[in-house]
Structures are given as C-alpha cells and as structure tokens.
N, CA, C and O atoms as a DFTB+ gen file, in Angstrom:
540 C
 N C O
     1  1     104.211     108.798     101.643
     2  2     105.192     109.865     101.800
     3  2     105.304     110.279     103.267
     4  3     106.446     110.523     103.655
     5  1     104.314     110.399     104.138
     6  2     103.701     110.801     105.248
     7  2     105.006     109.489     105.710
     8  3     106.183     109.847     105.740
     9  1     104.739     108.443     105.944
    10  2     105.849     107.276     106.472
    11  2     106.847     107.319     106.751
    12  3     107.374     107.230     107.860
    13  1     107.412     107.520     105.386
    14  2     108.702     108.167     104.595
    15  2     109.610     109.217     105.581
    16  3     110.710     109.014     106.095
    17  1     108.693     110.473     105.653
    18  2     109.352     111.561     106.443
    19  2     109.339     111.198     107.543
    20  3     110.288     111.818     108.024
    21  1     108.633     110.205     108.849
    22  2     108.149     110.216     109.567
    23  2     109.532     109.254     110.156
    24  3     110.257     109.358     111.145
    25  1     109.482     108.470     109.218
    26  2     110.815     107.292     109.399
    27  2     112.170     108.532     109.415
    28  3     112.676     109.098     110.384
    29  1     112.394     108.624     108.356
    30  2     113.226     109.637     108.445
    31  2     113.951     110.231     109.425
    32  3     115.117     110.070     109.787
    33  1     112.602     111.335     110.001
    34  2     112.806     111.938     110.692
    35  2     113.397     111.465     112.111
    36  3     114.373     112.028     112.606
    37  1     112.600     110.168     112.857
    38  2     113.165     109.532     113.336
    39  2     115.049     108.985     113.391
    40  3     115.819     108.789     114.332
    41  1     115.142     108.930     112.471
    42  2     116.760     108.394     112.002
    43  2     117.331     109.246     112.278
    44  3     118.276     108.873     112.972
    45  1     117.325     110.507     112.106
    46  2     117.789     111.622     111.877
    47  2     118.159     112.591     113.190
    48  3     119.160     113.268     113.422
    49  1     116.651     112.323     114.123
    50  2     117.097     112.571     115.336
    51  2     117.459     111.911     116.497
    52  3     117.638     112.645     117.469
    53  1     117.645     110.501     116.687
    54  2     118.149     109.374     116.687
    55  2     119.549     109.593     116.395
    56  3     120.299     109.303     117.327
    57  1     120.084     110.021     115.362
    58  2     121.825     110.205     114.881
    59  2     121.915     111.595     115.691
    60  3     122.753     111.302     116.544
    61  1     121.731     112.267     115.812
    62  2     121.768     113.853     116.456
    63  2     121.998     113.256     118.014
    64  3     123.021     113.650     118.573
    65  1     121.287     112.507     118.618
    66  2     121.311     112.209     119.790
    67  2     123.097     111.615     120.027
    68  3     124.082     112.047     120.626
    69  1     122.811     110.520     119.256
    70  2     124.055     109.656     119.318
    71  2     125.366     110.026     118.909
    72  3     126.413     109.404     119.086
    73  1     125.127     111.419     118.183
    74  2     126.326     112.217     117.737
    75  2     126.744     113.162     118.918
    76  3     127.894     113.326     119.324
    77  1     125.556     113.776     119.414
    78  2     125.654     114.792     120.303
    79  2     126.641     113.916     122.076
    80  3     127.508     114.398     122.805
    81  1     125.899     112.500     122.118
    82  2     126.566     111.905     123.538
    83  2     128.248     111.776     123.204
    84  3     129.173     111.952     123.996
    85  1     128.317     111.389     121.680
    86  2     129.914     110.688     121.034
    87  2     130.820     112.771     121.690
    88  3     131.786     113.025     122.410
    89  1     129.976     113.548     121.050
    90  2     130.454     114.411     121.229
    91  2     130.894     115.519     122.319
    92  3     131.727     116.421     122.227
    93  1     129.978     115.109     123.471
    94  2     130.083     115.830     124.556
    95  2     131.118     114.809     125.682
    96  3     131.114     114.737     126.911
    97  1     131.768     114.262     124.871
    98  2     132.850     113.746     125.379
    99  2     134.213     114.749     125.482
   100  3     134.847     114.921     126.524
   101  1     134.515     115.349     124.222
   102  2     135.424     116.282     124.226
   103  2     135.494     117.409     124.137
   104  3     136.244     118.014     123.371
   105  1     134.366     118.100     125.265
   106  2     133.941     119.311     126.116
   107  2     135.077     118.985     126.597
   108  3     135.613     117.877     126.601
   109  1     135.508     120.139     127.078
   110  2     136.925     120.118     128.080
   111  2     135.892     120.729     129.118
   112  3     134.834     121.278     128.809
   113  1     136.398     120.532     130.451
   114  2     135.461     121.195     132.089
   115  2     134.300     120.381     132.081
   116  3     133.533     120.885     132.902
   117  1     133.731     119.281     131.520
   118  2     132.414     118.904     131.538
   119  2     133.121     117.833     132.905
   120  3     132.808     118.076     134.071
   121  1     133.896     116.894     132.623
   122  2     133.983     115.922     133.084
   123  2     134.358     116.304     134.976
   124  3     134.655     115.515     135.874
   125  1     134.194     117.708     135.010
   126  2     134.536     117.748     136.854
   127  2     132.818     117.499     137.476
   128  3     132.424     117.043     138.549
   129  1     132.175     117.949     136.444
   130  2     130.490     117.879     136.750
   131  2     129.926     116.295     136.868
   132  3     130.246     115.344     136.156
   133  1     129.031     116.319     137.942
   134  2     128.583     115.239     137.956
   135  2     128.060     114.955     136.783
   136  3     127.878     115.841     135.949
   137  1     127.635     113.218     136.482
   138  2     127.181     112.855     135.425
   139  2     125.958     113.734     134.782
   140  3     125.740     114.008     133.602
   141  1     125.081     114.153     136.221
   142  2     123.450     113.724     135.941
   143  2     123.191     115.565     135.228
   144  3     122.224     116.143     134.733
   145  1     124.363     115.890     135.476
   146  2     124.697     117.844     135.074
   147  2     124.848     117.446     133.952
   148  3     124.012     117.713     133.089
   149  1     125.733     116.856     133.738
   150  2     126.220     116.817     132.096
   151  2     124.903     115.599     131.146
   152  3     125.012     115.186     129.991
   153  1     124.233     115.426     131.736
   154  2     123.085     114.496     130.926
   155  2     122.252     115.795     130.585
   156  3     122.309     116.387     129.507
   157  1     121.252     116.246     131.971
   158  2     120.748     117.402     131.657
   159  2     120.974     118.465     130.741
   160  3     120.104     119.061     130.105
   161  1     122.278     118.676     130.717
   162  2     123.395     119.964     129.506
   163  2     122.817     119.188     128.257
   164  3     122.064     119.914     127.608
   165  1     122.941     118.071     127.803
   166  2     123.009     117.424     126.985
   167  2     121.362     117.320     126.170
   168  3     120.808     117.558     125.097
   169  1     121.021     116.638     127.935
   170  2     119.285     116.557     126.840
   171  2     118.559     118.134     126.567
   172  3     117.751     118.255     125.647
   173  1     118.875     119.158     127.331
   174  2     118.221     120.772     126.775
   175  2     118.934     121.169     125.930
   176  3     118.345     121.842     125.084
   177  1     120.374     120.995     125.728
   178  2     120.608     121.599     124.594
   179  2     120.286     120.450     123.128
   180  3     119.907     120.945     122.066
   181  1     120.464     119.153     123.247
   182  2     119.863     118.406     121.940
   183  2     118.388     118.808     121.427
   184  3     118.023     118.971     120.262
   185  1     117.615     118.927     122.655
   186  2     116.398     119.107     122.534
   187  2     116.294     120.749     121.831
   188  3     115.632     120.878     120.801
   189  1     116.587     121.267     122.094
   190  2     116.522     122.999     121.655
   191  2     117.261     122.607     120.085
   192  3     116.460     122.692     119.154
   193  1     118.181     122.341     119.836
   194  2     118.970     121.922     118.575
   195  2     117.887     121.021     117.920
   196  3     118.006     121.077     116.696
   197  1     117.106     120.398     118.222
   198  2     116.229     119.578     117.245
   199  2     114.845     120.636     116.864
   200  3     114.268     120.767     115.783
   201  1     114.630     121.175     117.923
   202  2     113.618     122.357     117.750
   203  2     113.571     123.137     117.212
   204  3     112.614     123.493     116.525
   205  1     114.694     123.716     117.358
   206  2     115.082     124.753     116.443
   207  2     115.638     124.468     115.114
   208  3     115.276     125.261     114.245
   209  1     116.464     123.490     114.729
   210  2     116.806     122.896     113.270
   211  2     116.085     122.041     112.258
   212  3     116.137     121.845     111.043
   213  1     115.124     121.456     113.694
   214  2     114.292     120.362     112.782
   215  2     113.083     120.540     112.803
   216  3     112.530     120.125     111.784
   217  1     112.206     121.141     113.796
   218  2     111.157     121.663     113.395
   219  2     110.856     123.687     112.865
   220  3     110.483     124.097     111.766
   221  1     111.127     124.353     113.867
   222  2     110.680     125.946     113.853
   223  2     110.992     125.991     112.446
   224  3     110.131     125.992     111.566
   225  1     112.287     126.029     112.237
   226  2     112.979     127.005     111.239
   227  2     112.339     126.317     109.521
   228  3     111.755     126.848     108.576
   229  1     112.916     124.678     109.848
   230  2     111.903     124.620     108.158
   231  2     110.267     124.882     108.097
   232  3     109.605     124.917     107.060
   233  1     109.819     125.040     109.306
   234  2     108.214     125.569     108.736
   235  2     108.494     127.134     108.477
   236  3     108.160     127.714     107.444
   237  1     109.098     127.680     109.471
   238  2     109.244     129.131     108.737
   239  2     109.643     129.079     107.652
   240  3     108.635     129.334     106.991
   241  1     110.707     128.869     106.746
   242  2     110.745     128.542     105.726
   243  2     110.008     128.272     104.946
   244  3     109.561     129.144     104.201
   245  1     109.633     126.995     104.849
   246  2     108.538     126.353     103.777
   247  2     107.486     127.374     104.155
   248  3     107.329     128.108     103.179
   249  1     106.897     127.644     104.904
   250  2     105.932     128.398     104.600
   251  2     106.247     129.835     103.915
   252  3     105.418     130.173     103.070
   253  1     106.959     130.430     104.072
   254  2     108.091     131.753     103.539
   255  2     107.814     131.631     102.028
   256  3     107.039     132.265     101.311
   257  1     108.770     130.520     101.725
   258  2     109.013     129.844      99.938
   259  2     108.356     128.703     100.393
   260  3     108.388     128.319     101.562
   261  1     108.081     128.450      99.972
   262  2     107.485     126.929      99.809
   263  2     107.017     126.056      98.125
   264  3     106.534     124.948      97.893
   265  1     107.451     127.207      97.224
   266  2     107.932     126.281      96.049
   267  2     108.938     126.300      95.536
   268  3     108.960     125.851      94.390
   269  1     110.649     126.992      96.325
   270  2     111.578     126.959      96.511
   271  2     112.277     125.628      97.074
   272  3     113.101     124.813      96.658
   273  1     111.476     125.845      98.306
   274  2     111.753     124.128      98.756
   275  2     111.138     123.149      98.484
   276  3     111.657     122.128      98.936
   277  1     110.138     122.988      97.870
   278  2     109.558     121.907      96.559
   279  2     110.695     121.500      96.117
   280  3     111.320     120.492      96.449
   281  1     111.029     122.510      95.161
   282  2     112.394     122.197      94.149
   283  2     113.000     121.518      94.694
   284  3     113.156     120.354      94.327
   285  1     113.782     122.234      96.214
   286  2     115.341     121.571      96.623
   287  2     114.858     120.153      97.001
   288  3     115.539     119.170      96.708
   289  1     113.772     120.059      97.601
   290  2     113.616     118.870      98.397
   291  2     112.873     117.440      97.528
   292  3     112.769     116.268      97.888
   293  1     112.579     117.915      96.667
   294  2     111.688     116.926      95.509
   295  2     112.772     115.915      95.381
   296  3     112.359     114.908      95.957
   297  1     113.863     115.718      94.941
   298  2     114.521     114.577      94.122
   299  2     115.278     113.710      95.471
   300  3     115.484     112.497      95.463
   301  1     115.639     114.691      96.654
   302  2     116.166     114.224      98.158
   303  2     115.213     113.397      98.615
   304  3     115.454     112.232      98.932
   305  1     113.982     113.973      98.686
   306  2     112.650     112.767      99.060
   307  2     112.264     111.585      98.229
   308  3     111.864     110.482      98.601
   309  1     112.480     112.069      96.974
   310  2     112.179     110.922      96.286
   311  2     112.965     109.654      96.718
   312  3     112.461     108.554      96.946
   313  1     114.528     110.044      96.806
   314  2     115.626     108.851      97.062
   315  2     115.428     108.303      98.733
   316  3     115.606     107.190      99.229
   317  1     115.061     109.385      99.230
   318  2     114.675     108.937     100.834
   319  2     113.201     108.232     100.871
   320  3     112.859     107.679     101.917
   321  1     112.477     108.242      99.938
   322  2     111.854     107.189      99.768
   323  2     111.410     106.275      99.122
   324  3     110.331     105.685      99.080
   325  1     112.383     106.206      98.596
   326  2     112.750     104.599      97.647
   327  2     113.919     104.320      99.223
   328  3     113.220     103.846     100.118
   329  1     114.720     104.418      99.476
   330  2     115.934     103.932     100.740
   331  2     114.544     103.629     101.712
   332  3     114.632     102.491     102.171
   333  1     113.751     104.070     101.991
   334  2     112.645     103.615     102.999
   335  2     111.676     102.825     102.786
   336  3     111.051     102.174     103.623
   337  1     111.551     102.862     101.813
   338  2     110.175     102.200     101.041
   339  2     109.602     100.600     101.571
   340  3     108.479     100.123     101.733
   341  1     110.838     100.140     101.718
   342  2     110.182      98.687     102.920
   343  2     109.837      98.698     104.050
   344  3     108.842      98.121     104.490
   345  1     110.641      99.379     104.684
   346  2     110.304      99.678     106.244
   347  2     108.741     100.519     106.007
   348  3     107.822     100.045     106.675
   349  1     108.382     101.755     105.083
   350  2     107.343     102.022     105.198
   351  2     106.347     101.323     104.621
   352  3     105.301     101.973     104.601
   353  1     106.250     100.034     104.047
   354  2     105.815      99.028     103.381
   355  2     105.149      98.797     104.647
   356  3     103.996      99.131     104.924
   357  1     106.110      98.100     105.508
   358  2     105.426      97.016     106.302
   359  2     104.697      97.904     107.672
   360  3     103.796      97.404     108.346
   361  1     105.327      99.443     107.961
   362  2     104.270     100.105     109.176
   363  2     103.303     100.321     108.868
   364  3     102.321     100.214     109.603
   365  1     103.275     100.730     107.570
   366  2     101.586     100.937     106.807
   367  2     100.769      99.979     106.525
   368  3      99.654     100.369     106.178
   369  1     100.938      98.805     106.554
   370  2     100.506      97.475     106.007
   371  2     100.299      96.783     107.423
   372  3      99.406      95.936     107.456
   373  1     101.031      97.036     108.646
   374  2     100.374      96.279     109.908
   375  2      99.986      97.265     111.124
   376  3      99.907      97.019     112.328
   377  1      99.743      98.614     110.325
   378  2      98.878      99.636     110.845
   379  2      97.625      99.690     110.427
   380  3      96.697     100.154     111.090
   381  1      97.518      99.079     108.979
   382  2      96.240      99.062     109.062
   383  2      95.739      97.675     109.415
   384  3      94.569      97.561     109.783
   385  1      96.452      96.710     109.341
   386  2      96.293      95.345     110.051
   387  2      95.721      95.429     111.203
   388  3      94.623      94.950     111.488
   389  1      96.711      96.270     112.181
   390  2      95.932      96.359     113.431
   391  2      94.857      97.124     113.958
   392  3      94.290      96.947     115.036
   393  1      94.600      98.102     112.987
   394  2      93.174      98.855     112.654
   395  2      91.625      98.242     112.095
   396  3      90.430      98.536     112.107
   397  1      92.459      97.302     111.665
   398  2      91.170      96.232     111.236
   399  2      90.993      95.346     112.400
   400  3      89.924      94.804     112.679
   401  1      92.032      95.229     113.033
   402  2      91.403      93.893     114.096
   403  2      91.333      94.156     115.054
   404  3      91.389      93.154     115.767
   405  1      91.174      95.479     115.856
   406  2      91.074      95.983     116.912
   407  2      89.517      97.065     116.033
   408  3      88.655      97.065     116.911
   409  1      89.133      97.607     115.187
   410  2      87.855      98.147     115.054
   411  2      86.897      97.438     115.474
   412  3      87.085      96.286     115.085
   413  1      85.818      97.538     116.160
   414  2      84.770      96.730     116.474
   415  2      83.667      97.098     114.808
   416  3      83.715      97.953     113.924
   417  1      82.830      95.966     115.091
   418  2      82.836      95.777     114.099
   419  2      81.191      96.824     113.684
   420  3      80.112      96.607     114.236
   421  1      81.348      97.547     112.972
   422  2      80.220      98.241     112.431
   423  2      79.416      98.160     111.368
   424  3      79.727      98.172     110.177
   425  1      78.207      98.066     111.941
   426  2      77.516      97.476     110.964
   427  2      76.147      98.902     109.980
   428  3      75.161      99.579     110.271
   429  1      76.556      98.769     109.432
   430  2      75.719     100.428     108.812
   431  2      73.970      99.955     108.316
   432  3      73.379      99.083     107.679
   433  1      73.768     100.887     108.909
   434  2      71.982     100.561     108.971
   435  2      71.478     100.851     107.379
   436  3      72.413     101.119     106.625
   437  1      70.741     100.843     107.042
   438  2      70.108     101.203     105.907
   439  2      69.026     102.322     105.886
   440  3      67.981     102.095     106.495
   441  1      69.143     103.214     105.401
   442  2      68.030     104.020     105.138
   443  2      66.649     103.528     105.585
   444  3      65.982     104.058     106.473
   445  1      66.358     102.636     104.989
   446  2      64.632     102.102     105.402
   447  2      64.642     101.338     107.121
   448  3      63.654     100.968     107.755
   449  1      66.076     101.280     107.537
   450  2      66.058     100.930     108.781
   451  2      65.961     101.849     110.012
   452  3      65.496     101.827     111.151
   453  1      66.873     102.945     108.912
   454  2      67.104     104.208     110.009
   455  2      65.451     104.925     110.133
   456  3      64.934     105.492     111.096
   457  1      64.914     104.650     108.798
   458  2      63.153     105.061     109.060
   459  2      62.254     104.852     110.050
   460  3      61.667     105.603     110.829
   461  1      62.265     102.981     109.754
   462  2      61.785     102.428     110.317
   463  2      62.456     102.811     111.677
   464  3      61.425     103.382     112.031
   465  1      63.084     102.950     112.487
   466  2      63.524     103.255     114.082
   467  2      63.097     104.668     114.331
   468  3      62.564     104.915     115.412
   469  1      63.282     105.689     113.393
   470  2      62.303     106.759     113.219
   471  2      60.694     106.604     113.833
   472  3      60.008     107.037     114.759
   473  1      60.605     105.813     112.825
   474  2      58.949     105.840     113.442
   475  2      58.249     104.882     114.428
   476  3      57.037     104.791     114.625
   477  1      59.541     103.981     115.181
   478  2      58.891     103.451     116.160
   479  2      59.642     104.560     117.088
   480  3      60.137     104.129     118.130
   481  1      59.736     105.567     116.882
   482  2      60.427     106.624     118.478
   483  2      59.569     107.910     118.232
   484  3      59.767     108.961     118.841
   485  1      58.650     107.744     117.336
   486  2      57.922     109.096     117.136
   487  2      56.974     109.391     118.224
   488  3      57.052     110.503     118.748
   489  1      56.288     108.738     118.544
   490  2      55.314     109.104     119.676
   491  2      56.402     109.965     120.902
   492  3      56.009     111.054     121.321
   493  1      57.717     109.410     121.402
   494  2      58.619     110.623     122.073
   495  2      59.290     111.405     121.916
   496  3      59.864     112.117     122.739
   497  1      59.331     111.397     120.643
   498  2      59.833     112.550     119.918
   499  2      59.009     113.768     119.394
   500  3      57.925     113.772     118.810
   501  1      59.883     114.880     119.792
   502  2      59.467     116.008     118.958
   503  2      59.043     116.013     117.598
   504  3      59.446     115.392     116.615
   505  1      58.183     116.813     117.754
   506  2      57.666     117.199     116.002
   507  2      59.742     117.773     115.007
   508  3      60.335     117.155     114.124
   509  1      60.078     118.833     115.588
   510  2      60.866     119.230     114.773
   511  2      62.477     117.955     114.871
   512  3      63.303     117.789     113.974
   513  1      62.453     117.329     116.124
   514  2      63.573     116.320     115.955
   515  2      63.245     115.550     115.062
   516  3      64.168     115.012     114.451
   517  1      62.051     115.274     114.729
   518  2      61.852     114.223     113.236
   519  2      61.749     114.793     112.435
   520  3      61.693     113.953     111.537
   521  1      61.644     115.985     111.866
   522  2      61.795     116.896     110.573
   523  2      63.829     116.475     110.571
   524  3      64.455     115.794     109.759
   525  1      64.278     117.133     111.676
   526  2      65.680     117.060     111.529
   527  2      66.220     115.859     111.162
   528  3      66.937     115.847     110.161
   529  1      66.006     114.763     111.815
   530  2      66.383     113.290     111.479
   531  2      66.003     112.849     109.992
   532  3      66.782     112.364     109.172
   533  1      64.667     113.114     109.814
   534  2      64.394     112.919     108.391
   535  2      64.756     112.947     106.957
   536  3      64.549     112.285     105.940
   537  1      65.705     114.542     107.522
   538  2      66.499     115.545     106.050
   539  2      67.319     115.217     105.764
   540  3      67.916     115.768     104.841
C-alpha cells in the first residue's frame, strides 16, 4: 500500500508540475519578464500549491477525522492500487533484490558462542559488564 501511495503520489505531482508550466502560459504580463522570473514564479508557487494541497492540509484532516477519510478514501485506493499494482510489483521486488545483494553478509553467533567470547574477555572485563552481557 505504502508503494501504491508513494507511486501515486509521484504521478500526481509530476501532472501538477506539467499542468502548472502548460498553464502559466496564459498569464497575461508574464511574458515581458525574463524567463528565469517566470520559472522562479512558477517553481514557489507549484511548490507552496503541493504543500499546502498535498501534504499540510490532508494530515490536518486525517488526523481531525480520520475515520471519515477511511471511508472516502478506502474504495479510491483500492482502484489506485490495483491501476498500480505492477509497477509496485516490480519496485518492491528489486528493492529488496538490491537489499539482498548489497547487505554484507551476517552471520549470527550462537548463544554458546556469544559465551564462549564472554569468557575468553573476562579477565578484562568488569565484574558488572559480565553480569550485563550475560542477562
């Protein structure tokens, strides 16, 4: 589910971007401003518009009601993730791919090993660091 929204969300502000450039075309007065004015206009106000629409306001919300928007949002997510469900197939599946083959490899000691190293370090060790290690 975590994928799901994550993809999503992406798409979503991704189209906002690409809506917002289609759209700041037919600002009237933009076009006497240099480009790099009207980029700037563009990226603080998209950016404030994603902030404010796509993150602040639905956590205020959901946290507000939050089994209000259960309801609304339950059957919308469901379909947004079945429509995603491959794409999040395969990030989750060569995320953990690459989590496996980039982990070095760990090897877990055994109790009677972790002892045994215990008591060849006792002579420099504290009395109470081997009570602690022990428990």
């Amino acid at each position: 589910l975590l994928a799901t929204i994550l993809i999503a969300n992406n798409f979503i502000n991704i189209a906002i971007v690409v809506l917002s450039t289609f759209l700041m075309d037919f600002i009237p007065g933009l076009d006497i401003y240099p480009h790099y004015i009207t980029f700037l206009i563009q990226v603080i106000g998209v950016t404030f518009l994603i902030l404010l629409f796509g993150e602040v306001l639905p956590k205020v919300y959901a946290t507000n009601h939050p089994v209000k928007l259960t309801r609304l949002m339950a059957a919308p997510m469901l379909l947004i993730e079945r429509m995603f469900s491959p794409v999040s197939y395969i990030l989750i599946h060569s995320t953990s791919f690459i989590d496996k083959k980039t982990r070095k490899n760990q090897d877990s000691l055994s109790i009677e090993e972790l002892e045994h190293a215990l008591e060849l370090t006792e002579e420099t060790m504290h009395k109470e660091e081997i009570k602690i290690l022990k428990t």
